[in-house]
C-alpha positions as CSV (number, residue, x, y, z in Angstrom):
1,X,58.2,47.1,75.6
2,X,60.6,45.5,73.0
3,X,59.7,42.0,73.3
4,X,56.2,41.6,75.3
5,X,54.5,41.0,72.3
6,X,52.8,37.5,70.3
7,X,56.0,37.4,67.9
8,X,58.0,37.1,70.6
9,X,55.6,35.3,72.7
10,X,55.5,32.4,70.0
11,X,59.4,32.5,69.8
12,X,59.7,32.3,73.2
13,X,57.7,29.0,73.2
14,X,59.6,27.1,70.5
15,X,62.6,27.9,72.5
16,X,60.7,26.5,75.7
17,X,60.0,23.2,73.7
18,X,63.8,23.2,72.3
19,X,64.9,23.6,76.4
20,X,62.3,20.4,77.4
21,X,63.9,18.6,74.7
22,X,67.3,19.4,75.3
23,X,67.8,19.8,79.1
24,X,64.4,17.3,80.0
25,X,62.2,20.3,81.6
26,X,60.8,23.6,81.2
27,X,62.9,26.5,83.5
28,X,62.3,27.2,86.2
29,X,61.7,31.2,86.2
30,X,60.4,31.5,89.8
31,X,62.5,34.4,91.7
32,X,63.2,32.7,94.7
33,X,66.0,30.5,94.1
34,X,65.4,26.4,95.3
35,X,67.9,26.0,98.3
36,X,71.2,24.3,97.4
37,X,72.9,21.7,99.7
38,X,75.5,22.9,102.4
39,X,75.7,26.1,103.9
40,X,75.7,28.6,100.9
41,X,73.2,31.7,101.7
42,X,71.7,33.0,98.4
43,X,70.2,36.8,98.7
44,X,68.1,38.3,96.6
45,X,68.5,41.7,95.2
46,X,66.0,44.0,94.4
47,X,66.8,45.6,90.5
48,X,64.3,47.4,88.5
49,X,63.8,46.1,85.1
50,X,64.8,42.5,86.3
51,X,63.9,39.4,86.2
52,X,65.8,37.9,88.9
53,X,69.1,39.1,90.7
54,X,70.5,37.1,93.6
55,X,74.0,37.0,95.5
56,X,75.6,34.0,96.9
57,X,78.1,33.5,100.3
58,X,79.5,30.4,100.5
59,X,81.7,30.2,103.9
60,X,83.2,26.8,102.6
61,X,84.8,27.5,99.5
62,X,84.8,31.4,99.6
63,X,82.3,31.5,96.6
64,X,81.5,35.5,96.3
65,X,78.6,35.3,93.4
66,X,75.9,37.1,91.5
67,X,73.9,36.2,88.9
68,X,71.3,38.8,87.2
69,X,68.5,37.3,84.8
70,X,67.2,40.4,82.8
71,X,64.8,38.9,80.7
72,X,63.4,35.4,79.3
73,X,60.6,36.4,77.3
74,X,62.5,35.3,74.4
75,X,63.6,31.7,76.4
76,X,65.8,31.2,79.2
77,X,68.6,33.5,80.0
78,X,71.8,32.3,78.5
79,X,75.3,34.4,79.4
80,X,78.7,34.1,80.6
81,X,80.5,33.7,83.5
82,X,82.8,36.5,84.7
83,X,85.5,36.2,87.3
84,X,87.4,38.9,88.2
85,X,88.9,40.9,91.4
86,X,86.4,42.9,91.7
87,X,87.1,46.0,94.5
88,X,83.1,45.7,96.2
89,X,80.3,43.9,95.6
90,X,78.4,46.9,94.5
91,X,81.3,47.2,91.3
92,X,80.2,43.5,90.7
93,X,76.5,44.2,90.9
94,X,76.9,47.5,89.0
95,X,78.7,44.8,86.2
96,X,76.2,42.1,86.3
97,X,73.6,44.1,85.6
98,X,74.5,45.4,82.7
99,X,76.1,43.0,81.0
100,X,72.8,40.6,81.5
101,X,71.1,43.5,79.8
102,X,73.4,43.5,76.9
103,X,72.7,40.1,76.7
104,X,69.2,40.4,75.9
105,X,70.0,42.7,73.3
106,X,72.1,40.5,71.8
107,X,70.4,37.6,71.8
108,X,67.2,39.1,70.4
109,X,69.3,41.1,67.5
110,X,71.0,37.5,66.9
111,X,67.4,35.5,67.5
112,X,68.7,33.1,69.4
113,X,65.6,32.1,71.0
114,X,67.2,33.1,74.1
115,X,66.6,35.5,76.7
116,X,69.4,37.3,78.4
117,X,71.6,36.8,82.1
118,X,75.4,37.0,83.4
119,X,76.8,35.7,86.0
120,X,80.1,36.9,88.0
121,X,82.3,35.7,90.3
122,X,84.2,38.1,93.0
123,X,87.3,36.9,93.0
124,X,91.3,36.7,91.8
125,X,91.1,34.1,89.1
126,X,95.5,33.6,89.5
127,X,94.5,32.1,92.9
128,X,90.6,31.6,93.7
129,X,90.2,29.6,91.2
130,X,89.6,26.4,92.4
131,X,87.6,23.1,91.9
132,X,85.6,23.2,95.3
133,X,84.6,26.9,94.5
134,X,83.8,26.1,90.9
135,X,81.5,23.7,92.1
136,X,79.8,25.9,94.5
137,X,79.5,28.0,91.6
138,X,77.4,25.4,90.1
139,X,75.1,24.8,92.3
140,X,74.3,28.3,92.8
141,X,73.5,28.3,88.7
142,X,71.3,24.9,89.7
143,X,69.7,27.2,92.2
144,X,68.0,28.6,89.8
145,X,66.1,25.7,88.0
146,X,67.3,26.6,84.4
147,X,65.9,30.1,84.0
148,X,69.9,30.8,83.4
149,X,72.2,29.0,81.6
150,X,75.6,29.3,81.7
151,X,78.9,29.7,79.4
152,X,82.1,31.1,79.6
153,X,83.6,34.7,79.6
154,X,86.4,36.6,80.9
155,X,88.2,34.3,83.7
156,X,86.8,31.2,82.9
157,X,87.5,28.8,80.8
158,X,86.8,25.1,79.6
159,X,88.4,23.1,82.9
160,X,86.2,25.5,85.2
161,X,82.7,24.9,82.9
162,X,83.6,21.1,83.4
163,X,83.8,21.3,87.3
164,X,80.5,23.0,86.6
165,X,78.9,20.7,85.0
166,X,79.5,18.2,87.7
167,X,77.1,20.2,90.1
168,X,74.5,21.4,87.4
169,X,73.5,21.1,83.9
170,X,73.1,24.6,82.9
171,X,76.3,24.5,81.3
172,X,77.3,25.6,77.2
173,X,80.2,25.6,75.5
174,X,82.4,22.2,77.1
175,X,84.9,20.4,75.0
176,X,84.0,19.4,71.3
177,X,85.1,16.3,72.7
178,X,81.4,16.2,75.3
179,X,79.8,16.9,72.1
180,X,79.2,20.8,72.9
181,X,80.5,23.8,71.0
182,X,83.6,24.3,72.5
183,X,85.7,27.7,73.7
184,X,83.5,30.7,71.7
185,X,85.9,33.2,71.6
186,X,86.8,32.4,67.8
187,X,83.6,32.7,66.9
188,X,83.6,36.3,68.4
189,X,86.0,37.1,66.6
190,X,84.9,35.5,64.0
191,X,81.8,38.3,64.0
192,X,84.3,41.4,64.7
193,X,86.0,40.6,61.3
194,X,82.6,40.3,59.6
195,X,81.3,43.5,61.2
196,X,84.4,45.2,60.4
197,X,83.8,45.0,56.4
198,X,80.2,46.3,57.2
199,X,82.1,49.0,59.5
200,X,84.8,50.0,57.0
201,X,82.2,50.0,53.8
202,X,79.9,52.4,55.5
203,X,82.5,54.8,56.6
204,X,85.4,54.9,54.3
205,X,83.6,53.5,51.2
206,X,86.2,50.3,51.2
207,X,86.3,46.5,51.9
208,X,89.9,46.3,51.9
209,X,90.8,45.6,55.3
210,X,94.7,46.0,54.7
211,X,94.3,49.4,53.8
212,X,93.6,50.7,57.4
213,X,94.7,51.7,60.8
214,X,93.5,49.4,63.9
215,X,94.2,50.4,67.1
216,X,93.2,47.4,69.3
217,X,92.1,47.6,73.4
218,X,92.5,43.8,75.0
219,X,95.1,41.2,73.5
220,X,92.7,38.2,75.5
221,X,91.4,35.3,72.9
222,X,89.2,37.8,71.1
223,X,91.3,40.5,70.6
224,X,94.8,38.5,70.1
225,X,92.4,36.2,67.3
226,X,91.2,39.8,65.9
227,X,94.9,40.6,65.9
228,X,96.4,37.7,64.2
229,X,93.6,38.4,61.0
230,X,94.7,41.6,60.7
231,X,98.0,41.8,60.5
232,X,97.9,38.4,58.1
233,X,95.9,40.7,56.1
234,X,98.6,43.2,55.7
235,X,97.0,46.1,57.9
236,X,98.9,48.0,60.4
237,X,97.9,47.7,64.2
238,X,98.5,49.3,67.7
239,X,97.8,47.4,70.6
240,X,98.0,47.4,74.1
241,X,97.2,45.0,77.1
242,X,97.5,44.8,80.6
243,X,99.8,42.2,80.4
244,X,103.1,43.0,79.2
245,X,104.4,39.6,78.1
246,X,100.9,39.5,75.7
247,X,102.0,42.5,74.4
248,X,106.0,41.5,73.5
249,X,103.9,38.1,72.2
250,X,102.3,40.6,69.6
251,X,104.6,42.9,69.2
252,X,106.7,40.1,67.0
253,X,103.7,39.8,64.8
254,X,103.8,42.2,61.4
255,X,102.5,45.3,61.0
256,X,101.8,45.4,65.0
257,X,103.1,48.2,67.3
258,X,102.4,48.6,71.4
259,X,101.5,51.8,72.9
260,X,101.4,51.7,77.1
261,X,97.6,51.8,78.5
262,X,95.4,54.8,78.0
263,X,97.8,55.4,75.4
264,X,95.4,53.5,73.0
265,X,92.7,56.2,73.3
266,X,95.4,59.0,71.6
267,X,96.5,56.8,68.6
268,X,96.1,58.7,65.2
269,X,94.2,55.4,63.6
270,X,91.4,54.8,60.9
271,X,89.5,51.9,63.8
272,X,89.3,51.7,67.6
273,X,88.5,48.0,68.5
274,X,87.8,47.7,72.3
275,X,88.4,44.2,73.1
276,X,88.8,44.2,77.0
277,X,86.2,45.5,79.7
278,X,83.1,47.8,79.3
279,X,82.3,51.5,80.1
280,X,85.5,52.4,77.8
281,X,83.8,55.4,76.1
282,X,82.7,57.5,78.2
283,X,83.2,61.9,79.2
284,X,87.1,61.5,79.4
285,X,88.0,59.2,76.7
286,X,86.1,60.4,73.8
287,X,86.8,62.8,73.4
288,X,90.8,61.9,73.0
289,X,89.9,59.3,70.2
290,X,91.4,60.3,66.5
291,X,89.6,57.0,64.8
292,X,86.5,57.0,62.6
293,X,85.1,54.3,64.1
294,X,84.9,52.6,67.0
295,X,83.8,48.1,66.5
296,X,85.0,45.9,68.8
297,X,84.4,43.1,71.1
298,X,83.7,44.7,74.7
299,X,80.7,44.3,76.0
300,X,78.9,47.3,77.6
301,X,81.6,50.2,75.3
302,X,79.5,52.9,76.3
303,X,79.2,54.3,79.9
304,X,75.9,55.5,79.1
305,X,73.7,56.1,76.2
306,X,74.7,59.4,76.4
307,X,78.0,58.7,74.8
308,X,76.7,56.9,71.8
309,X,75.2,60.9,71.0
310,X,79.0,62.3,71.7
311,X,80.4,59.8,69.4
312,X,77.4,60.8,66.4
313,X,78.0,64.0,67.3
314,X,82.1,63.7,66.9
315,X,81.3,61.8,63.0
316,X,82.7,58.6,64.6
317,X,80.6,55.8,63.8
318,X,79.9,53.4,66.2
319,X,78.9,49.3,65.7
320,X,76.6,48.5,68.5
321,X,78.8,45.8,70.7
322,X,75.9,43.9,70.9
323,X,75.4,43.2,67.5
324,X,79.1,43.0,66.3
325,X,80.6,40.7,69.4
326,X,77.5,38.2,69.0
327,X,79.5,35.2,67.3
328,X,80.4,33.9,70.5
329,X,76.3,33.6,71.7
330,X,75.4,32.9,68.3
331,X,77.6,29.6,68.4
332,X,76.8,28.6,72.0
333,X,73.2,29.1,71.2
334,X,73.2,26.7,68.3
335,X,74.1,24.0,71.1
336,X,71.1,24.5,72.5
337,X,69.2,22.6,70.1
338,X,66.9,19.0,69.5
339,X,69.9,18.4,66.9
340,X,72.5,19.5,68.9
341,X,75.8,21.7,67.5
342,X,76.5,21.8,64.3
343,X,79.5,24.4,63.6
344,X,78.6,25.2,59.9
345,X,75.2,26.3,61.1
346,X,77.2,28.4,63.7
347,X,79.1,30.1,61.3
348,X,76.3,30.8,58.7
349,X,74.4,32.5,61.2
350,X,77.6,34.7,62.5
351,X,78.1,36.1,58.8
352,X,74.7,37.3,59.4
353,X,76.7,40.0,61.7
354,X,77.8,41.5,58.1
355,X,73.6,42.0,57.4
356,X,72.6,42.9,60.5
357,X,75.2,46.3,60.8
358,X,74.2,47.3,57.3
359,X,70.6,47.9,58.2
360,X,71.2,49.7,61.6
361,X,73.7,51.7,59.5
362,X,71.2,52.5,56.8
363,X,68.5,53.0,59.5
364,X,71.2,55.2,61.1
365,X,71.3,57.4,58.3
366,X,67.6,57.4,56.7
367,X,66.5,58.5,60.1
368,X,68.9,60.5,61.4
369,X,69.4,58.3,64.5
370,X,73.0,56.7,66.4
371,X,73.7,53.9,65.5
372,X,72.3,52.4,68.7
373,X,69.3,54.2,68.9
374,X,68.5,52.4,64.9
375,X,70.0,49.3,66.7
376,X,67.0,49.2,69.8
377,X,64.5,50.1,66.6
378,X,65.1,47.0,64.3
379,X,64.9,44.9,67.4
380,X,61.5,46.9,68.0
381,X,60.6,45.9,64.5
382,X,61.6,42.4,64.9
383,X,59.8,42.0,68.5
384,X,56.8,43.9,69.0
């Protein structure tokens, strides 16, 4: 409903023509995936609401992999690539799916031009991670004829995008060296910082960083880079991470304490910032949170729209992940251009992040909506 409309129609051609000029052809969008070489067996998997969701086996390399298009009206699907140890495919599906939603979302709030997908891997990237299987993994993104492009996310990084590349060209984000845009997590980060201002002026009436409380979920490259700004600023933070010898790293850093696990969720702080998985706040955690505000990096925060009314509800005010963690998108998606990547364009665009939070909070509060509910209505506004 959001985006089948002529604005978005004509949007989604210019991003067709930038695609032929860029990648030499217009995407393939047809559901049924062209056969790649070898022995890999591609499934597809039925998902209301979808585009396109298909599973791969490959016996040879032990490739386990889904990748979910939600939606191109916009242009072709453009999302990361996830690996983790999943426990069963139907955890990986459950995943896929909606963080390819998200993706839409926040590509149309951005206007990118670009429609949304994801892609994960099953597997333990300490010891699956291998060239051969990287490979596979890129010819099962071929498969698909370009309706998804792909970038990376949590797991993967450069060297795995560059043993993609040698099996498709549906690849974002390489080296600055190749010419492309390089590792995007700055630029997420980037965006949390600038949403945080729009965050921190809404609720406590202040732009002074420094002067607040942070409790911070995920010490990866977004959350560690989030890290580092704050506590340069002055600001006092709490963090936690799975891995222990990330959070002795921080722990060094000023102004930065480390609390064990769900710890995070009972820390007497100003912020939450969520910078590891999704479905985060949900029945059991919410209700422990002492913060303000929750505006962080995560994708998918919420278990279910449910819990964006029981943070309302609570006077917490919540930044819509897919707005706030769009830097990283935003500056892949400039890539994808006739002119090709240009970073200053990148970061004008992410300060936008700043704008676009303002006016979901205003709508917010003028219409007596969540913050995510006013979030879906200015992409309504925009699209339809």
């Amino acid at each position: 409903v959001l985006f089948r409309s002529h604005v978005a129609g004509c949007e989604a051609q210019v991003q067709r023509n930038r695609f032929r000029e860029v990648f030499g052809e217009k995407p393939e969008t047809s559901p049924h995936p062209q056969r790649p070489r070898g022995n890999m067996k591609i499934d597809k998997i039925e998902a209301d609401g979808y585009e396109n969701v298909v599973m791969a086996n490959d016996p040879e390399t032990g490739l386990k992999a889904v990748i979910a298009v939600h939606d191109t009206t916009l242009g072709p699907a453009l999302g990361g690539l996830r690996m983790w140890n999943y426990t069963t495919e139907e955890e990986a599906i459950f995943d896929v799916l909606r963080l390819s939603k998200g993706m839409t979302y926040k590509s149309a709030c951005a206007n990118t031009g670009l429609g949304g997908g994801k892609a994960v891997i099953i597997g333990d990237q300490r010891r699956d991670k291998t060239e051969p299987l990287m490979r596979a993994m890129g010819r099962f993104v071929d498969s698909l004829g370009g309706s998804y492009i792909t970038a990376e996310d949590v797991g993967i990084g450069i060297q795995e995008l560059e043993w993609l590349q040698k099996e498709t060209k549906y690849v974002t984000g390489l080296s600055r060296q190749s010419g492309s845009s390089g590792n995007p997590s700055p630029f997420t980060a980037r965006g949390v910082i600038r949403g945080l201002f729009a965050c921190t002026e809404e609720k406590f009436g202040t732009s002074h960083l420094d002067r607040l409380h942070y409790s911070v979920q995920g010490l990866g490259q977004v959350g560690g880079d989030v890290v580092r700004c704050l506590s340069m600023l002055g600001a006092r933070v709490t963090v936690t991470d799975i891995n222990e010898d990330r959070c002795m790293e921080f722990a060094a850093l000023p102004g930065v304490e480390v609390v064990r696990g769900d710890e995070i969720y009972d820390v007497d702080a100003d912020v939450f910032i969520p910078c590891a998985l999704g479905g985060i706040l949900n029945g059991d955690t919410i209700p422990r949170l002492k913060v303000k505000v929750v505006a962080g990096a995560a994708n998918n925060q919420l278990l279910s729209e449910e819990h964006a009314t029981e943070l309302h509800d609570r006077g917490i005010l919540y930044a819509p992940d897919f707005i706030i963690n769009a830097g990283g998108i935003i500056n892949v998606s400039v890539e994808v251009r006739p002119e090709g990547y240009d970073e200053r364009t990148a970061v004008s665009k992410i300060e936008n992040i700043y704008d676009g939070l303002r006016e979901v909070f205003e709508t917010s509060r003028r219409e007596n909506l969540t913050p995510a509910e006013a979030a879906y209505r200015e992409i309504g506004r925009a699209h339809v």
